[in-house]
N, CA, C and O atoms as CSV, one atom per row, in Angstrom:
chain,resi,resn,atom,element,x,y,z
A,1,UNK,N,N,58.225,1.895,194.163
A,1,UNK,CA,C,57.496,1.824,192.903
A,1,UNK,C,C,56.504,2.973,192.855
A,1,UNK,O,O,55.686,3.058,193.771
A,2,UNK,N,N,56.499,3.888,191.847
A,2,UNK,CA,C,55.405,4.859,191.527
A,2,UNK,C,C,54.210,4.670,191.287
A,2,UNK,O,O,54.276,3.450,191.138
A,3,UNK,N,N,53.127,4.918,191.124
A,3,UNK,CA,C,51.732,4.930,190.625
A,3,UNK,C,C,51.682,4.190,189.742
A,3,UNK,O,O,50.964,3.191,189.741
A,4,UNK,N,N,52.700,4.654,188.494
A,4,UNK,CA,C,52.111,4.188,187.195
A,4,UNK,C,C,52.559,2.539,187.133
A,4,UNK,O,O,52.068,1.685,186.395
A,5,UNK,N,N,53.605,2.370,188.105
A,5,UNK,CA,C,54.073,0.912,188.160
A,5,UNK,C,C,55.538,0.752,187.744
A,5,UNK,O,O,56.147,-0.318,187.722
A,6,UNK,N,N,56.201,2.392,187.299
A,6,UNK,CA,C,57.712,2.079,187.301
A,6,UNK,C,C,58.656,1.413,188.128
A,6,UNK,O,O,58.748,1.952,189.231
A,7,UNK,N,N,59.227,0.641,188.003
A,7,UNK,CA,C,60.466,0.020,188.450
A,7,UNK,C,C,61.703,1.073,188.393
A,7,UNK,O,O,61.785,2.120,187.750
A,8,UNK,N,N,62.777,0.372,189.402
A,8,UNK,CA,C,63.939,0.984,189.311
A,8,UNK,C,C,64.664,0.434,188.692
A,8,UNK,O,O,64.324,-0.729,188.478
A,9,UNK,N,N,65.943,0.853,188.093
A,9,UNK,CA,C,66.516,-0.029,187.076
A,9,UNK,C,C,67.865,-0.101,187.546
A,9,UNK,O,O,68.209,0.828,188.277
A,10,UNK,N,N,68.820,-1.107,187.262
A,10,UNK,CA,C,69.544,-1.515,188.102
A,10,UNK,C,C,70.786,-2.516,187.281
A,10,UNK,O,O,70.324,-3.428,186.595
A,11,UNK,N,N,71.910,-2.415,187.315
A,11,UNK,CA,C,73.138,-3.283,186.200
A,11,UNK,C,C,72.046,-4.565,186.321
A,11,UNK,O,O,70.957,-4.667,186.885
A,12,UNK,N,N,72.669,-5.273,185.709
A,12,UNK,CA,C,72.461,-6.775,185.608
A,12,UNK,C,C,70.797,-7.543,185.286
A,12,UNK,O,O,70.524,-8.657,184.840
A,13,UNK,N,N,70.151,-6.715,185.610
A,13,UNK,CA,C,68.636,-6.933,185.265
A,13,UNK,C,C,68.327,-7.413,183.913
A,13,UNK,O,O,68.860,-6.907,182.925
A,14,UNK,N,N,67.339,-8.538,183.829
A,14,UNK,CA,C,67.170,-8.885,182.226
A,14,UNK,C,C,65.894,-8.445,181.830
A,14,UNK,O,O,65.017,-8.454,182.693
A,15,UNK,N,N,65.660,-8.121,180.872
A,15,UNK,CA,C,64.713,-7.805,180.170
A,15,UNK,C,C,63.849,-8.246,179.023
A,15,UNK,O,O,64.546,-8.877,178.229
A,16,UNK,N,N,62.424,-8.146,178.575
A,16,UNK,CA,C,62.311,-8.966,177.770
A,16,UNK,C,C,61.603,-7.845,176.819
A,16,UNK,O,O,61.100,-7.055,177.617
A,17,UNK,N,N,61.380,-7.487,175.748
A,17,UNK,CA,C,61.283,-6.029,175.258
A,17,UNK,C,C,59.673,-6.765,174.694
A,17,UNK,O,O,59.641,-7.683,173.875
A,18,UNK,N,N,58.494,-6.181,175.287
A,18,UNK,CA,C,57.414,-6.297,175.210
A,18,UNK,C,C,56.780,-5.343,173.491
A,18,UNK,O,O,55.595,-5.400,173.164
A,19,UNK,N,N,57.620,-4.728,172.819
A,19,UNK,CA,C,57.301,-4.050,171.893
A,19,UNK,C,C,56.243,-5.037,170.554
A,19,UNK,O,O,56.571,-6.162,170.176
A,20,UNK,N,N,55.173,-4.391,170.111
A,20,UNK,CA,C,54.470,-5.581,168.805
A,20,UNK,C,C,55.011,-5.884,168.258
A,20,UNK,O,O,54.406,-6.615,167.473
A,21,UNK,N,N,56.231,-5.818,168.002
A,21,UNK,CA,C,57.258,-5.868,166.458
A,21,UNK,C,C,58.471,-6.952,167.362
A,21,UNK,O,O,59.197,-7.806,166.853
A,22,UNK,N,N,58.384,-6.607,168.670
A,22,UNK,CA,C,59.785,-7.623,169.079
A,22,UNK,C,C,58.970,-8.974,169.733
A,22,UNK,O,O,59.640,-9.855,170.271
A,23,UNK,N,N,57.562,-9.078,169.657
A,23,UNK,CA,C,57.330,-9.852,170.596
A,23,UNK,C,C,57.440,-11.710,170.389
A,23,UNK,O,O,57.535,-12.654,171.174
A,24,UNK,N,N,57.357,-11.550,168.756
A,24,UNK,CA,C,57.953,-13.094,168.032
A,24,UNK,C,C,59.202,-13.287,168.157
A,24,UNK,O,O,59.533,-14.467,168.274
A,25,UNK,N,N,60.127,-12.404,168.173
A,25,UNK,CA,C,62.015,-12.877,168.353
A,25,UNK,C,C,62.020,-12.808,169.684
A,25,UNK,O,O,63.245,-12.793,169.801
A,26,UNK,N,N,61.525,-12.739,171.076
A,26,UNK,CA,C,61.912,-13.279,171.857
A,26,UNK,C,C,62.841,-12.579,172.631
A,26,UNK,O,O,63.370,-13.117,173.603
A,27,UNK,N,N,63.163,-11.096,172.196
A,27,UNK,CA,C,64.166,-10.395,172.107
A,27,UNK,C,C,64.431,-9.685,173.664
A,27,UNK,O,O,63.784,-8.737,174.110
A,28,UNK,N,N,65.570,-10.410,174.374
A,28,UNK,CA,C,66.024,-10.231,176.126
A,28,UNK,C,C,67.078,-9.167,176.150
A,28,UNK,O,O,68.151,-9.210,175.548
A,29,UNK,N,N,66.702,-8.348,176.809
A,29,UNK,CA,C,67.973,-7.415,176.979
A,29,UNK,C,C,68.479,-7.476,178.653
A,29,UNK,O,O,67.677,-7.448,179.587
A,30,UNK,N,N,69.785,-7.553,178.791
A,30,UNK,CA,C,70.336,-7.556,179.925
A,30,UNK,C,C,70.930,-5.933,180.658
A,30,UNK,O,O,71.822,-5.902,179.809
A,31,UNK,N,N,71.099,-5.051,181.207
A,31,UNK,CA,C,71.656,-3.421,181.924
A,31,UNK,C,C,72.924,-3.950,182.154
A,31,UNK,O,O,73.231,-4.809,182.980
A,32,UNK,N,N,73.532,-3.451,181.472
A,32,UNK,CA,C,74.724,-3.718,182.068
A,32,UNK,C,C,75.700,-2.358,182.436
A,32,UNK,O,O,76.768,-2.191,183.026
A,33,UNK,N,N,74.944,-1.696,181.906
A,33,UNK,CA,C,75.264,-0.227,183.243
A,33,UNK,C,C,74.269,1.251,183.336
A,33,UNK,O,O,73.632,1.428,182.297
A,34,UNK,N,N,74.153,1.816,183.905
A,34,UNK,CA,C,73.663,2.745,183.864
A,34,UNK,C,C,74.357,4.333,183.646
A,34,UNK,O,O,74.874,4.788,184.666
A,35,UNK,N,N,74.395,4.957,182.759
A,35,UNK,CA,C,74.317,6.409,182.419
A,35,UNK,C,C,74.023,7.369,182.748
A,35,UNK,O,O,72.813,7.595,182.743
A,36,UNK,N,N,75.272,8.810,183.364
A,36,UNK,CA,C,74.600,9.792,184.178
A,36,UNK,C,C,73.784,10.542,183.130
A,36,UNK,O,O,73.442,11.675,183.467
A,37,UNK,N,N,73.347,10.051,181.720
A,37,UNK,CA,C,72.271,11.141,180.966
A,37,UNK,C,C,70.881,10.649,180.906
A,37,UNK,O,O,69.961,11.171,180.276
A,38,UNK,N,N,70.819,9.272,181.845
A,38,UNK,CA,C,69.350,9.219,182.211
A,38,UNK,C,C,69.196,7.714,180.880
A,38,UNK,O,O,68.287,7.110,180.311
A,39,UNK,N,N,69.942,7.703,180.900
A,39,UNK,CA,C,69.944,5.864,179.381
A,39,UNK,C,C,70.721,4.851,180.311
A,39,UNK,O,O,71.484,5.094,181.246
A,40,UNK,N,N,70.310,3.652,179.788
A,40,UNK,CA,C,71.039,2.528,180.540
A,40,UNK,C,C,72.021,1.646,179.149
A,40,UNK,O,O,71.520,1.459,178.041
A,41,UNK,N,N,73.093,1.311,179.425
A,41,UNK,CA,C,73.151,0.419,178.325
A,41,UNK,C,C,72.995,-0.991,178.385
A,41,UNK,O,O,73.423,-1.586,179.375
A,42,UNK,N,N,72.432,-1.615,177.447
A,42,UNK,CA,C,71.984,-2.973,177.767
A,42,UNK,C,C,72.700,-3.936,176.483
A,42,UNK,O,O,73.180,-3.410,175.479
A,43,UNK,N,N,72.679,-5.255,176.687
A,43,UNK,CA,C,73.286,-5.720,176.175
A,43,UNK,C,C,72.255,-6.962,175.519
A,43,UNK,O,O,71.774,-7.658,176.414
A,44,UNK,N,N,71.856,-7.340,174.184
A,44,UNK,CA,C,70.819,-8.320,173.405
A,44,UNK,C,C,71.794,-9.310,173.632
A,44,UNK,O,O,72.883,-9.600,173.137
A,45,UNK,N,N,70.791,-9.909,174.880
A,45,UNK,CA,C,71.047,-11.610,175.250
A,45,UNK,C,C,70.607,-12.569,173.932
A,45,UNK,O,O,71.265,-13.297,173.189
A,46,UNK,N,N,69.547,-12.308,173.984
A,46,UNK,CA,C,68.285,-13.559,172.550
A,46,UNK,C,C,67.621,-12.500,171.639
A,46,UNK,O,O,67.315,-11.410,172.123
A,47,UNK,N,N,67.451,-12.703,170.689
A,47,UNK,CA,C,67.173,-12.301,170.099
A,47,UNK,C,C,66.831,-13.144,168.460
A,47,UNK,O,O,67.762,-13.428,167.707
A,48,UNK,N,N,65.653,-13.393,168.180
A,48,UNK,CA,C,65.595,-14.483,166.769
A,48,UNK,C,C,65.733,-13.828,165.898
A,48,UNK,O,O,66.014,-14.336,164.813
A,49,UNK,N,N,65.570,-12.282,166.053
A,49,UNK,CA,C,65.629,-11.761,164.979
A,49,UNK,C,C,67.323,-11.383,164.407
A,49,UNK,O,O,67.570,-10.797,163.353
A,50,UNK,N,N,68.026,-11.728,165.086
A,50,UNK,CA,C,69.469,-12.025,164.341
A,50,UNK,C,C,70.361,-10.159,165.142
A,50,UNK,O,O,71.457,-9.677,164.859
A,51,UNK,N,N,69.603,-9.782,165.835
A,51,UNK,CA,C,70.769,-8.607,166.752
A,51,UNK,C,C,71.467,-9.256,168.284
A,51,UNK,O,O,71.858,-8.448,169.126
A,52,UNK,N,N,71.559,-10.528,168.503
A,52,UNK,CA,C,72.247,-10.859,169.719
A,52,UNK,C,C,73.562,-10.573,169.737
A,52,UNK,O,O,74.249,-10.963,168.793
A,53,UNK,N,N,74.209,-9.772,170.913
A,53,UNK,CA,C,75.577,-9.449,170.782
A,53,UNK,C,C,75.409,-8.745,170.726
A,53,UNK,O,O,76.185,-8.266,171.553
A,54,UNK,N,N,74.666,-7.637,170.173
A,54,UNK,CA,C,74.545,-6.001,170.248
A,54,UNK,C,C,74.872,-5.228,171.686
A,54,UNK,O,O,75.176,-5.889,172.679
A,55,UNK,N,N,74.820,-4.332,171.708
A,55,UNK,CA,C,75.277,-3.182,172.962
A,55,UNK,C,C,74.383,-2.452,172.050
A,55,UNK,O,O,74.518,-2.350,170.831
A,56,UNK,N,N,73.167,-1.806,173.014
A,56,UNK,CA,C,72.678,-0.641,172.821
A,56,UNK,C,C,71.798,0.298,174.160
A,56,UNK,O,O,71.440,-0.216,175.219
A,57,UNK,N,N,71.567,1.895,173.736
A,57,UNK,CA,C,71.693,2.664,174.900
A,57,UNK,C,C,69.484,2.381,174.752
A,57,UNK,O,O,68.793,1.847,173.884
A,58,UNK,N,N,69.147,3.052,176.047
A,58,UNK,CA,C,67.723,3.343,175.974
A,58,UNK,C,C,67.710,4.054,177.491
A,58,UNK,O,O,68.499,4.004,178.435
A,59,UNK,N,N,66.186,4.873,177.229
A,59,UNK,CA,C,66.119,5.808,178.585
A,59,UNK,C,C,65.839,5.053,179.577
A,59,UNK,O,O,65.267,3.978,179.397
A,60,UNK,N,N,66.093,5.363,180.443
A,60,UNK,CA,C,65.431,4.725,181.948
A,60,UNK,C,C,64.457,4.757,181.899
A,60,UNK,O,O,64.044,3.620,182.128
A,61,UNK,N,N,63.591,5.486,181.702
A,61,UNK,CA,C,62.081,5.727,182.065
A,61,UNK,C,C,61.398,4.627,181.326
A,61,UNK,O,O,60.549,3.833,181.734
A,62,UNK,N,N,62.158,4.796,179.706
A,62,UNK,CA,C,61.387,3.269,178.701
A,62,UNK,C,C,61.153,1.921,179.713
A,62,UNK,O,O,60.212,1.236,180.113
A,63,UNK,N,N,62.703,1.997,179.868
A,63,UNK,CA,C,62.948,0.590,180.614
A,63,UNK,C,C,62.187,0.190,181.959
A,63,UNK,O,O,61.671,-0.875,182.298
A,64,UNK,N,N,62.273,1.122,182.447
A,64,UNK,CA,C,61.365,0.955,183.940
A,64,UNK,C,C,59.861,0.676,183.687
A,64,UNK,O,O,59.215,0.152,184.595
A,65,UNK,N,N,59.103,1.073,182.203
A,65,UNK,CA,C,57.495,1.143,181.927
A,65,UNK,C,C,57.531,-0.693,181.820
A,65,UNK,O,O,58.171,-1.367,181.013
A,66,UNK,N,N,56.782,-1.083,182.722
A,66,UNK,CA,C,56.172,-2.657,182.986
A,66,UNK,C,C,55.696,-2.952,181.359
A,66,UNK,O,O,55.807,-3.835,180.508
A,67,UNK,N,N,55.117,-1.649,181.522
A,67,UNK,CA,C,54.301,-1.830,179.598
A,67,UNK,C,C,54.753,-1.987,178.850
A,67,UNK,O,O,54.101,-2.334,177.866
A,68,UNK,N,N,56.077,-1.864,178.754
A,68,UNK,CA,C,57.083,-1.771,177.610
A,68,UNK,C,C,58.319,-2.869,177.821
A,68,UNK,O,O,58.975,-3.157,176.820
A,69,UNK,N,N,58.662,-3.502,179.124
A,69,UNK,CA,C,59.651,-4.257,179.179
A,69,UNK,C,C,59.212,-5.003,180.124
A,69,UNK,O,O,58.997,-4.304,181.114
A,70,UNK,N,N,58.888,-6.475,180.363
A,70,UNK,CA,C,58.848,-7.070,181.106
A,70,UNK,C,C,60.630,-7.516,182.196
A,70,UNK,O,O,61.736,-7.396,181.668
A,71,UNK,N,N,60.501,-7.838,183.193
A,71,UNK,CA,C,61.491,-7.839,184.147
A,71,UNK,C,C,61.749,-9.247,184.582
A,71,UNK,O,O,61.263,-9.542,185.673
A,72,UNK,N,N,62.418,-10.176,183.946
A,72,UNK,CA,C,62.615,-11.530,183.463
A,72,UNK,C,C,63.609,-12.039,184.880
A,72,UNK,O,O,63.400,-12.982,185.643
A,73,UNK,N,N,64.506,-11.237,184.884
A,73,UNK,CA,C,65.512,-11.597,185.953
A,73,UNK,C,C,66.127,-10.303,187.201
A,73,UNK,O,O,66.996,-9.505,186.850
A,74,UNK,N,N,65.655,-10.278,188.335
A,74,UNK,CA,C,66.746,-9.303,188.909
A,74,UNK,C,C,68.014,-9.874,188.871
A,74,UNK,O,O,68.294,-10.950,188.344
A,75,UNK,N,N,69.140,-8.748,189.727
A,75,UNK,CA,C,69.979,-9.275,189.100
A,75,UNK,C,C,70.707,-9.520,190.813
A,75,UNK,O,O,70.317,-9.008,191.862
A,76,UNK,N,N,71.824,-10.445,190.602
A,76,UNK,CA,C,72.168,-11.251,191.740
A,76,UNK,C,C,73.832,-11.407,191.627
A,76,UNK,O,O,74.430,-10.465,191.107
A,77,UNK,N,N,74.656,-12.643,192.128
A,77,UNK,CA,C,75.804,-12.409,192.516
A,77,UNK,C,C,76.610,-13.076,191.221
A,77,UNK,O,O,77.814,-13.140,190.973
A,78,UNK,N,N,75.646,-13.461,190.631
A,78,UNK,CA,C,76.221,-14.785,189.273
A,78,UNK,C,C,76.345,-13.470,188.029
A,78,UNK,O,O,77.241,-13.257,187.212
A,79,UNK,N,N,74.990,-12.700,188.303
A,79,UNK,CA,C,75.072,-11.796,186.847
A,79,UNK,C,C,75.832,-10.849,186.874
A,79,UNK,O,O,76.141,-10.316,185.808
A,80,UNK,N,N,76.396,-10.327,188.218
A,80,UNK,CA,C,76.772,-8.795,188.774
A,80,UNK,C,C,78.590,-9.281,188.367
A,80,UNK,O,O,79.517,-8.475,188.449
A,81,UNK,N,N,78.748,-10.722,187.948
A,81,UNK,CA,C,79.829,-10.781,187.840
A,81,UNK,C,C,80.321,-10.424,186.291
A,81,UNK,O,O,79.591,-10.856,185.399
A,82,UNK,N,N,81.341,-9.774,185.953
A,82,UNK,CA,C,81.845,-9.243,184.689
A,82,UNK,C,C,81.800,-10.246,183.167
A,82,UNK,O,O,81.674,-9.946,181.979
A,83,UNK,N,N,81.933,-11.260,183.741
A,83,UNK,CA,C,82.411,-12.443,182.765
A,83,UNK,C,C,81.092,-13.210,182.255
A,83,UNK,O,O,81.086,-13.953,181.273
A,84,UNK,N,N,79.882,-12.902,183.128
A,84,UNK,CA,C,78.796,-13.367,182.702
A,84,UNK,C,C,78.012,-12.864,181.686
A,84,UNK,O,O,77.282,-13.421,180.868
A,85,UNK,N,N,78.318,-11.612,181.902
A,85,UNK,CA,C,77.842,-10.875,180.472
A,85,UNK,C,C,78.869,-11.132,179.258
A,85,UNK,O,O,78.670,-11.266,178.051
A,86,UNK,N,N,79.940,-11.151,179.967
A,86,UNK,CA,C,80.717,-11.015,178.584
A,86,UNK,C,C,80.686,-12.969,177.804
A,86,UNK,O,O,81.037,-13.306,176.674
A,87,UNK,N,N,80.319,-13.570,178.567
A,87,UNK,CA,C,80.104,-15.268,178.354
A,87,UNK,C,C,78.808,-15.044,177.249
A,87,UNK,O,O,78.932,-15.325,176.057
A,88,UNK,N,N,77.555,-14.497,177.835
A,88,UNK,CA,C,76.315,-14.687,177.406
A,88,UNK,C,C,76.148,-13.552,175.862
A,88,UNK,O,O,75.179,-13.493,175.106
A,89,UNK,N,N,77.282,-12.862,175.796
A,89,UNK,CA,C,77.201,-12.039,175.107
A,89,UNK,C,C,77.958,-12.851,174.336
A,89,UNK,O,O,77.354,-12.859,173.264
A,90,UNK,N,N,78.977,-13.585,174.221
A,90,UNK,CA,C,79.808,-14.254,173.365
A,90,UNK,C,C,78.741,-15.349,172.855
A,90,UNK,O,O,78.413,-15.282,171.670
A,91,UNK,N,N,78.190,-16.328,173.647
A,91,UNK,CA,C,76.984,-17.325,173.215
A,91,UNK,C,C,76.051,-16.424,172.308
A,91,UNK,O,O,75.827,-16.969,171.228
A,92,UNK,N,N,75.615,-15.531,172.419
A,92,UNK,CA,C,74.480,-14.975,171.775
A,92,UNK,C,C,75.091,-14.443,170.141
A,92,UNK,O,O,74.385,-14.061,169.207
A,93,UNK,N,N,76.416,-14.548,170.159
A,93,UNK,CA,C,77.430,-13.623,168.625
A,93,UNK,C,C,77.245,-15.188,168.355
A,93,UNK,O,O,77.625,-15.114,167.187
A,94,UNK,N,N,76.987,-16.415,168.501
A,94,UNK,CA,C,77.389,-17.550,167.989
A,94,UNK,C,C,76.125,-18.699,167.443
A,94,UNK,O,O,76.224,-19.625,166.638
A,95,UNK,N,N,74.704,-18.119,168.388
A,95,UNK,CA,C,73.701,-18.599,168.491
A,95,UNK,C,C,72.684,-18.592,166.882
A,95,UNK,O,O,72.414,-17.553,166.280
A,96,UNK,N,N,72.318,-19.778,166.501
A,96,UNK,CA,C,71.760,-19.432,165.561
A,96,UNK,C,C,71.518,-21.142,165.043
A,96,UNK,O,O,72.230,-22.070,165.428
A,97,UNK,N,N,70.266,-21.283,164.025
A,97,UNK,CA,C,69.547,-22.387,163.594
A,97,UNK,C,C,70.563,-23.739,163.361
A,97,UNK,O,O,70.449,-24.929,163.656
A,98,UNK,N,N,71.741,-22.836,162.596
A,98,UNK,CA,C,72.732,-24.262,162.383
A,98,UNK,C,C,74.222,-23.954,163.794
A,98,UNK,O,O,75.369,-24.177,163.409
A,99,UNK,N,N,74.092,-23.653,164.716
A,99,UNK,CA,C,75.064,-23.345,165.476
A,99,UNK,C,C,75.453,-25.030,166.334
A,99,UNK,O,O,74.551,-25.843,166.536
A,100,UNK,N,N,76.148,-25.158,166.528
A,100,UNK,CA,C,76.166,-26.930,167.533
A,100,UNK,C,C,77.179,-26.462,168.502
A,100,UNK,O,O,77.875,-25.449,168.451
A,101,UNK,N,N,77.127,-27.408,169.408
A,101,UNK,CA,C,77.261,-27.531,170.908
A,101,UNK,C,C,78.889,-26.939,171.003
A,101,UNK,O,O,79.370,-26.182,171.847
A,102,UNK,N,N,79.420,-27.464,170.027
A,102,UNK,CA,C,81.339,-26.807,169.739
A,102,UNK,C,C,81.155,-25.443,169.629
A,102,UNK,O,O,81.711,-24.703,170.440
A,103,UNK,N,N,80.271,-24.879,168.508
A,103,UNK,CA,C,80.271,-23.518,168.571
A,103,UNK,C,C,80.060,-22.675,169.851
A,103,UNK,O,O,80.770,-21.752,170.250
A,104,UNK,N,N,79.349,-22.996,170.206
A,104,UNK,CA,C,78.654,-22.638,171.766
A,104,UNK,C,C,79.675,-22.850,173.432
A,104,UNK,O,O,79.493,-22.408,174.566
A,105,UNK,N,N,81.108,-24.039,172.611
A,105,UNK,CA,C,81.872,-24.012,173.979
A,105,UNK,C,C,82.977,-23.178,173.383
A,105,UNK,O,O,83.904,-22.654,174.001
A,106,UNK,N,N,82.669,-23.122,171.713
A,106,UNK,CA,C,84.370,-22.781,171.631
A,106,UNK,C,C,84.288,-20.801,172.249
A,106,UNK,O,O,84.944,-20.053,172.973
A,107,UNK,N,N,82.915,-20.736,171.291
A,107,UNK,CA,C,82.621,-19.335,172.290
A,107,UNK,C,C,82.817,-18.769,173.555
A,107,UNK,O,O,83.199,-17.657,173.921
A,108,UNK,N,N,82.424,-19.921,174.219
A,108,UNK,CA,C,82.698,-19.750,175.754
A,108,UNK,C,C,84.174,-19.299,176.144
A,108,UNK,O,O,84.585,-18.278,176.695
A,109,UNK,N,N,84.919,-20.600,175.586
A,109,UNK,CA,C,86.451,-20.755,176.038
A,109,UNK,C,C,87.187,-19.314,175.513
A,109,UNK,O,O,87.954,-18.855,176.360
A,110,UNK,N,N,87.098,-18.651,174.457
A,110,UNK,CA,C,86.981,-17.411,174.290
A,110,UNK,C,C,86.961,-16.763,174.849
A,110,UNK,O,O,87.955,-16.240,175.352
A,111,UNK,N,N,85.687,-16.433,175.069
A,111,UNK,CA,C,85.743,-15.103,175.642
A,111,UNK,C,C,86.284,-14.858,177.148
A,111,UNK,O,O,86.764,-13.833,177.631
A,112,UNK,N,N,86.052,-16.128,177.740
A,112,UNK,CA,C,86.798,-16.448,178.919
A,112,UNK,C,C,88.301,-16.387,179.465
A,112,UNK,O,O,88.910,-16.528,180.526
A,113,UNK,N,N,88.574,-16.057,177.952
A,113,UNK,CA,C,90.245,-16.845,177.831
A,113,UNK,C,C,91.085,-17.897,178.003
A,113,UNK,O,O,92.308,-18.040,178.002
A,114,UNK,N,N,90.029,-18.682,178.168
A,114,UNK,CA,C,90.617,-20.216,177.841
A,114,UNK,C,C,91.299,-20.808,177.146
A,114,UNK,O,O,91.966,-21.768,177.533
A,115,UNK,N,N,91.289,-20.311,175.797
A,115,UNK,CA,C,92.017,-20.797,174.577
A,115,UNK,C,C,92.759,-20.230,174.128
A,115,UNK,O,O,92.581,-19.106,173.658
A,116,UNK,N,N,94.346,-21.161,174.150
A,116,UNK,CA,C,95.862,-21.189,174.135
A,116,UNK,C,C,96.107,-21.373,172.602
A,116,UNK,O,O,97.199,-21.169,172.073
A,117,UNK,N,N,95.301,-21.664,172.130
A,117,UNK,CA,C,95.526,-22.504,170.670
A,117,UNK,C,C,94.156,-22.867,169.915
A,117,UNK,O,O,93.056,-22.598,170.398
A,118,UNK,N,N,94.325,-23.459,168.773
A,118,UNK,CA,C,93.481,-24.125,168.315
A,118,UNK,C,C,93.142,-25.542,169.183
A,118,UNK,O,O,94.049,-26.011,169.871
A,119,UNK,N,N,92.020,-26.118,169.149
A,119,UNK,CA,C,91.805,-27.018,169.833
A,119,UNK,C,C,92.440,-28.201,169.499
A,119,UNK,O,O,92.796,-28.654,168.412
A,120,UNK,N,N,92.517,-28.607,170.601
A,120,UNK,CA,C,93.782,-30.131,171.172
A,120,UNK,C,C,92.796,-31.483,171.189
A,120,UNK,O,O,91.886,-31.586,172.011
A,121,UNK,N,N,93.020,-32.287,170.401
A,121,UNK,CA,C,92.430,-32.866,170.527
A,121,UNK,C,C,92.984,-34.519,170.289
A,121,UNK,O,O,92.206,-35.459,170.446
């Protein structure tokens, strides 16, 4: 860690974007890789303000400022796995005031590839 308090930045890490304007939506970003031009791309876990599901790029240096992004989750053997992003990224395209518990599995089974068909029931 440097002086100023930068972090290193790293796939799978979550984020919580400390900005005045993001700090009511709640708005989590996850790395889900890093860029040899010095940007990471991250992926909007939550977000109230209605961008979850997004993919977008930002510099390292932003991301690493404590001041600017709080560091919610390192990242471990559950997140480093492929399907977890692509799960949490599918929940987050589905998430919303009138969303219910079906929306939220049928998402899952999705993106997972679970689903052969329309549901059997």
């Amino acid at each position: 860690m440097s002086d100023n308090g930068a972090r290193t930045v790293v796939p799978d890490q979550l984020y919580l974007d400390l900005a005045p304007d993001m700090q009511g939506r709640e708005r989590r970003l996850r790395v889900t890789a890093l860029e040899g031009d010095g940007r990471a791309l991250r992926a909007v876990e939550h977000d109230l303000g209605g961008t979850a599901g997004r993919t977008t790029r930002i510099q390292l240096k932003a991301l690493a400022d404590p001041r600017k992004f709080a560091l919610l989750a390192d990242c471990d053997a559950l997140t480093a796995d492929p399907r977890y992003t692509r799960l949490l990224t599918a929940l987050a395209t589905v998430h919303g005031p009138a969303a219910t518990p079906h929306d939220y599995a049928r998402a899952a089974f999705v993106a997972l590839g679970l689903v052969a068909g329309e549901d059997s029931r």
